[in-house]
C-alpha positions as CSV (number, residue, x, y, z in Angstrom):
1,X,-101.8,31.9,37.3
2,X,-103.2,32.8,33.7
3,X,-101.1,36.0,33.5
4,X,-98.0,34.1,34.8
5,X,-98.7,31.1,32.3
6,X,-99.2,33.6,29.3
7,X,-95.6,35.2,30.0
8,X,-93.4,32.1,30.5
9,X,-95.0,30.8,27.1
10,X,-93.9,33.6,25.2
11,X,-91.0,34.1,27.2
12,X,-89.9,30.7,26.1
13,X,-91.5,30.5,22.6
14,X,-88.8,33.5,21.5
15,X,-86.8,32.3,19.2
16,X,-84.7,35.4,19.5
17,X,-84.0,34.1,23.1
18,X,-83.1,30.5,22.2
19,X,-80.5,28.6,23.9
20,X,-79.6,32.3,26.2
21,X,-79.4,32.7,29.9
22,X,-82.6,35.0,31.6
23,X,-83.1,36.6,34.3
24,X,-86.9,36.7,35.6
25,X,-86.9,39.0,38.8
26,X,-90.6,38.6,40.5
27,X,-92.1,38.6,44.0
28,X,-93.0,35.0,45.7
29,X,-96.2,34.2,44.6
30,X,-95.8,35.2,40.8
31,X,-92.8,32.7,41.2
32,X,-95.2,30.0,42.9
33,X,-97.8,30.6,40.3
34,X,-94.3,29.8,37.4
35,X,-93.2,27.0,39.2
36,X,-96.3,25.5,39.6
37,X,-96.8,26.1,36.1
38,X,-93.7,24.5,35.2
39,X,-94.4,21.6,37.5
40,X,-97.5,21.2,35.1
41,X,-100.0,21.9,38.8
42,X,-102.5,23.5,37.3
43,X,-105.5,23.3,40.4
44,X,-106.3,26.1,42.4
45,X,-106.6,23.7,45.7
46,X,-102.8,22.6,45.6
47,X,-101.5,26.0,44.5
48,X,-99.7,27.5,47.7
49,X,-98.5,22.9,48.2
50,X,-94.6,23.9,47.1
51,X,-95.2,27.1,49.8
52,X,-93.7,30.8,48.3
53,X,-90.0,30.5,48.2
54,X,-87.9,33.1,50.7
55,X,-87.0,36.7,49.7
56,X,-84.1,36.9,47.3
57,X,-84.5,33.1,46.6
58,X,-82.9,32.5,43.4
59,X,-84.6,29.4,41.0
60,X,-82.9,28.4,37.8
61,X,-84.9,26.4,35.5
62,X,-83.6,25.1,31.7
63,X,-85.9,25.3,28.8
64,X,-85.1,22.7,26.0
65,X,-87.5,21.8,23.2
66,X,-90.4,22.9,25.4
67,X,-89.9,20.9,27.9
68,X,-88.7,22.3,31.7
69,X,-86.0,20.8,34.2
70,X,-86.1,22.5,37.5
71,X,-81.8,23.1,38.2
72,X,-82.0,24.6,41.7
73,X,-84.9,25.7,43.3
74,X,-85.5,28.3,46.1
75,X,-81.7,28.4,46.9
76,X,-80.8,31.7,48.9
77,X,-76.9,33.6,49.0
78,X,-77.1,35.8,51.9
């Protein structure tokens, strides 16, 4: 959750990345540990509440002035 938390700030506190489309490619609970980050979760007993989201799930999320909105979550194309 720490390690997780310490790369979506810097990811998003880039100014050189402002206002562009990312891709973040990760394995299921790295993405819980994000969302749940995003979501603003931060205890240990409701971590795995949302559940890990299915292989190749895809999430989009917008960052605007450092605040989160969660687009589509755990949507899956095959």
């Amino acid at each position: 959750y720490a390690r997780t938390g310490a790369f979506l700030d810097e990811l998003c506190g880039r100014e050189d990345l402002a206002g562009k489309s990312i891709l973040v490619s990760t394995h299921g609970a790295a993405m819980t540990a994000l969302m749940n980050r995003i979501r603003g979760n931060v205890t240990v007993r409701d971590f795995w509440k949302n559940q890990v989201p299915p292989n190749c799930a895809v999430t989009m999320v917008k960052v605007e002035d450092g605040s989160y909105e969660i687009l589509r979550e755990a949507v899956v194309f095959y």
